[in-house]
C-alpha positions in Angstrom: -13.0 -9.9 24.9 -13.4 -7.2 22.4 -10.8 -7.8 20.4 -12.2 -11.2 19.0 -15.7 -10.1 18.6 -16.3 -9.9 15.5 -14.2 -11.4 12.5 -15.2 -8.3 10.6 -12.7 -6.4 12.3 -9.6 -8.7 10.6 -8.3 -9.4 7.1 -6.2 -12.3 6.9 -2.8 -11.8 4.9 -2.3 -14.3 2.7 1.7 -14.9 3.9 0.5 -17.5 5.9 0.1 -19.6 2.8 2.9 -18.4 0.9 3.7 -21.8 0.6 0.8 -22.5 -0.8 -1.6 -22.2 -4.0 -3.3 -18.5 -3.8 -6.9 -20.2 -4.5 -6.3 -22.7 -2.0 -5.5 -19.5 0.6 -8.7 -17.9 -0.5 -10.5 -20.7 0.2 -9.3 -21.5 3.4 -9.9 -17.6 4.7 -13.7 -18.0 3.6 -14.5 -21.3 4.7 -13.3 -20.1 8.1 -15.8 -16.8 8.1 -13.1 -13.8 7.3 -14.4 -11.5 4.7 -11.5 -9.7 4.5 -7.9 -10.4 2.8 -3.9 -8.8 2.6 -2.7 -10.6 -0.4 0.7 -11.0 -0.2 2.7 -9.6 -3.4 6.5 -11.0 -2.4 7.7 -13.8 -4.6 4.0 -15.4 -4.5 0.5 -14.7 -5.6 0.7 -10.9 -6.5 4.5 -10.1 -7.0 4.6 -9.1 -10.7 7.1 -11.2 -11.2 5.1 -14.2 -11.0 2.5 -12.9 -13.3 -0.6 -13.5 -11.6 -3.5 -13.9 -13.6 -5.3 -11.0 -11.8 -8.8 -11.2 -14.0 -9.1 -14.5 -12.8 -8.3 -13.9 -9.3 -10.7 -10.8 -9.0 -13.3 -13.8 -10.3 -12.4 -15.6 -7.5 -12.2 -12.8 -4.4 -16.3 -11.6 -5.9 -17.1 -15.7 -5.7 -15.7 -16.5 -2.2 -17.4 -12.8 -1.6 -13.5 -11.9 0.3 -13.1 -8.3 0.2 -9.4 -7.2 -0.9 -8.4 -5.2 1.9 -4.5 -4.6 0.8 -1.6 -5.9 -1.0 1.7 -6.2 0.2 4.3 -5.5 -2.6 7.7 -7.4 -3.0 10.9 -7.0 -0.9 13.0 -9.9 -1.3 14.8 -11.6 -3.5 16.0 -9.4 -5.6 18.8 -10.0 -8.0 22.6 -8.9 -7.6 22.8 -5.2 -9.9 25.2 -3.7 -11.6 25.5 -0.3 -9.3 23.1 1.5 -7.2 21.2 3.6 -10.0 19.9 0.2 -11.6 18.6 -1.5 -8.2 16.8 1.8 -7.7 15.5 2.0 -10.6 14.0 -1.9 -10.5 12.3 -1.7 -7.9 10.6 1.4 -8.3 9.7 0.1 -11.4 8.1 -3.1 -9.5 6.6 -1.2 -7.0 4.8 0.8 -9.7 3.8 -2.5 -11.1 2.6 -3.9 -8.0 0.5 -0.6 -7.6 -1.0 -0.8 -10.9 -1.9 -4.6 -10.3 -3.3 -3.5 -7.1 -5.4 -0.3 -9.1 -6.9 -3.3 -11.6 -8.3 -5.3 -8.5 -9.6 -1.7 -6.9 -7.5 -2.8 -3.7 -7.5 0.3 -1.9 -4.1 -0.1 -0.1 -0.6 -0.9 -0.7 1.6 -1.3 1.7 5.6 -1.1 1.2 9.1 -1.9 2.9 10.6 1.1 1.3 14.6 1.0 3.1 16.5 -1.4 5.2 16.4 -4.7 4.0 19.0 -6.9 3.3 18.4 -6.4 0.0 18.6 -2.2 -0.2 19.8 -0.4 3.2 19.8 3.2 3.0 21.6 5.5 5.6 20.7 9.0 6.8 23.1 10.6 4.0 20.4 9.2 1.1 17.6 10.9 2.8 16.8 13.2 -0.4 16.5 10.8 -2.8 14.5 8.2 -0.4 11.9 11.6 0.4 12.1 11.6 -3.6 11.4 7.8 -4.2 8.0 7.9 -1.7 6.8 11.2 -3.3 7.0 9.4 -6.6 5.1 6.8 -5.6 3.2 7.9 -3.7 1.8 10.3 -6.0 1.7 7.3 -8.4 -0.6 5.2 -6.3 -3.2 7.9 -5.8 -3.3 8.4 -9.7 -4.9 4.8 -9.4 -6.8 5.3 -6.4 -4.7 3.3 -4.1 -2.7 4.6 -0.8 0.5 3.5 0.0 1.2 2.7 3.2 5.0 2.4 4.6 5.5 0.2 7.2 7.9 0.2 10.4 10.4 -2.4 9.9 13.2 -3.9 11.9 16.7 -3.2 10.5 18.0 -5.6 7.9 21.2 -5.2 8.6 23.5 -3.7 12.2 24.5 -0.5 10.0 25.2 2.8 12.5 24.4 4.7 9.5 21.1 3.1 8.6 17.4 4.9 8.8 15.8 3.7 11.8 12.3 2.1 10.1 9.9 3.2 13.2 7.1 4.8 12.2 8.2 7.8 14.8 11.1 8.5 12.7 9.6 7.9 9.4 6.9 10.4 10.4 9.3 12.3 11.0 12.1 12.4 7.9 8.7 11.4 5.2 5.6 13.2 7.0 5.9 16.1 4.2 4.7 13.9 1.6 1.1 13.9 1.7 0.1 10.8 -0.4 1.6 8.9 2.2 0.0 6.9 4.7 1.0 4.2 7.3 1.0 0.9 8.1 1.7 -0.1 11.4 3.0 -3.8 12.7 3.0 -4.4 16.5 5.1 -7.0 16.3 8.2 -4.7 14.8 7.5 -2.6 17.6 8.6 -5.0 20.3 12.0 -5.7 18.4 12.7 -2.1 17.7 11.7 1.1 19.8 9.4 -0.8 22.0 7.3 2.2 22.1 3.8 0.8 21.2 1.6 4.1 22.1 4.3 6.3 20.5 4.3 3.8 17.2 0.4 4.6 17.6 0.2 8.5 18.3 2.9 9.2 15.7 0.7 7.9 12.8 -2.9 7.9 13.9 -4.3 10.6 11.1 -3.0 8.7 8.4 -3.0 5.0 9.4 -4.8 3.2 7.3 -3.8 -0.6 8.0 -1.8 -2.7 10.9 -0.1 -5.8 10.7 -1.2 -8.4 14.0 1.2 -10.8 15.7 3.0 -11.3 18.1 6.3 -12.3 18.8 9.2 -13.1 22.3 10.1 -9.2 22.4 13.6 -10.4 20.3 12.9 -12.5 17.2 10.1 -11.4 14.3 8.4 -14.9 14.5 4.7 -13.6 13.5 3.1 -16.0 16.4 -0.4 -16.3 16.7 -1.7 -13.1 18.7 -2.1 -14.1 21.8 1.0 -15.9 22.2 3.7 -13.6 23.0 4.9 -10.5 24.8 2.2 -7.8 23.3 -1.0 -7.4 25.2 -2.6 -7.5 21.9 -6.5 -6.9 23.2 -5.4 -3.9 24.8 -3.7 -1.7 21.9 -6.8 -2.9 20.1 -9.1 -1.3 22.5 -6.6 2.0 22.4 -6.6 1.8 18.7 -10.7 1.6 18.8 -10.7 4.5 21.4 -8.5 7.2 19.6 -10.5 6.7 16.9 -9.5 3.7 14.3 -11.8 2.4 12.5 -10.3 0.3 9.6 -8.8 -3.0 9.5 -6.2 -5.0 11.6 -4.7 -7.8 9.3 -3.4 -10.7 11.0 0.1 -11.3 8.7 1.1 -14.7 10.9 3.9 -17.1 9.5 2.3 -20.5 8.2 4.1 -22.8 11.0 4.0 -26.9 9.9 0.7 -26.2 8.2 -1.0 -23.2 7.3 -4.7 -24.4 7.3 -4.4 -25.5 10.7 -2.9 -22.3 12.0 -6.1 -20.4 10.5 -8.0 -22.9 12.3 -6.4 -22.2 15.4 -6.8 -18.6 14.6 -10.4 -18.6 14.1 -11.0 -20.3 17.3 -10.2 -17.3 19.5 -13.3 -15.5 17.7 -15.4 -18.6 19.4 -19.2 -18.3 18.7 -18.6 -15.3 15.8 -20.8 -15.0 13.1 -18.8 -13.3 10.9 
């Protein structure tokens, strides 16, 4: 089917070895014929505040010949602040550091949970300063030739109050800014609006990166694609026909062991070369 046709049309997020050493990840993605990587920036391999040693990993994305394709910048685990002016200001400053690891390695996308997680919930009465926060960052990526990409997100916690996270109503409360782009994950859609064409049509002139898995319509288990509720080959072929052209990166949980899910993976592209 077209959607496994070519391996060239994925990068493979490197969440699904979070677990895992980032070179061992790398390797695994290559040896299996992906070209293409998401490295995954939360608590592992490029959060800042595990200080990766980014020279050597640019050394080892040119040798494996994997093309960084995104970077996914921190959301969790956080630590307990004082008030809400000091968490703000920490992770905007971590963002910003995330951006400017992701300007060093010339990865052209960064993609961000920017509200609603257990960590930081905003409501609809903080709108200003959250429109504020994405111009600023925004504005800071494309100084460093990166585009940040917010993501639709399922609510962290059941607040009436809270901003919804799909990428309708973010296009809606944040489409003014116009360094920002979109990233969009399918599998958020089935546990939020449910609304997969309207996710699709609300961001298609600035999408620039979506998250594959799939999931029961209830729980965000990042399955495998093609085991689930989402008729994945045929938002793919919708995607492709209004006019996509970039990358879908599969971000699927690691299960018992990683190495064999990307096995597993790489079998529904049977007899692709690359």
């Amino acid at each position: 089917m077209p959607a496994y046709q070519s391996k060239d049309d994925y990068a493979i997020s490197t969440y699904m070895f979070e677990h895992e050493p980032l070179d061992a990840a790398l390797e695994a993605i290559a040896r299996q014929g992906f070209s293409q990587v998401e490295l995954w920036g939360d608590t592992v391999h490029l959060d800042p505040r595990a200080m990766p040693n980014t020279s050597l990993i640019g050394m080892q994305l040119k040798d494996l010949r994997l093309h960084a394709h995104a970077l996914h910048t921190p959301f969790r685990n956080f630590p307990v602040f004082v008030d809400e002016q000091e968490g703000r200001c920490w992770r905007e400053r971590l963002w910003k550091q995330s951006l400017d690891i992701a300007s060093e390695l010339h990865i052209p996308i960064a993609v961000i949970h920017a509200m609603n997680r257990r960590e930081y919930n905003y409501g609809y009465d903080q709108l200003e300063y959250l429109k504020e926060m994405l111009a600023e960052l925004s504005r800071y990526a494309q100084r460093r030739g990166v585009k940040l990409a917010l993501e639709n997100i399922p609510s962290g916690l059941p607040t009436s109050g809270e901003v919804l996270c799909t990428l309708v109503e973010q296009r809606k409360l944040f489409g003014e800014v116009p360094e920002l782009y979109w990233c969009l994950d399918i599998g958020h859609v089935t546990i939020t609006s449910n609304d997969m064409r309207g996710e699709i049509d609300a961001c298609l002139d600035r999408l620039v990166t979506l998250h594959i898995h799939n999931n029961d319509g209830q729980h965000d288990i990042h399955d495998l694609p093609d085991t689930g509720v989402i008729d994945w080959p045929r938002w793919f072929n919708y995607l492709r026909e209004k006019g996509y052209a970039g990358q879908f990166v599969m971000e699927l949980a690691c299960g018992v062991n990683p190495f064999d899910r990307l096995s597993v993976l790489s079998d529904l592209f049977s007899g692709v070369q690359g």
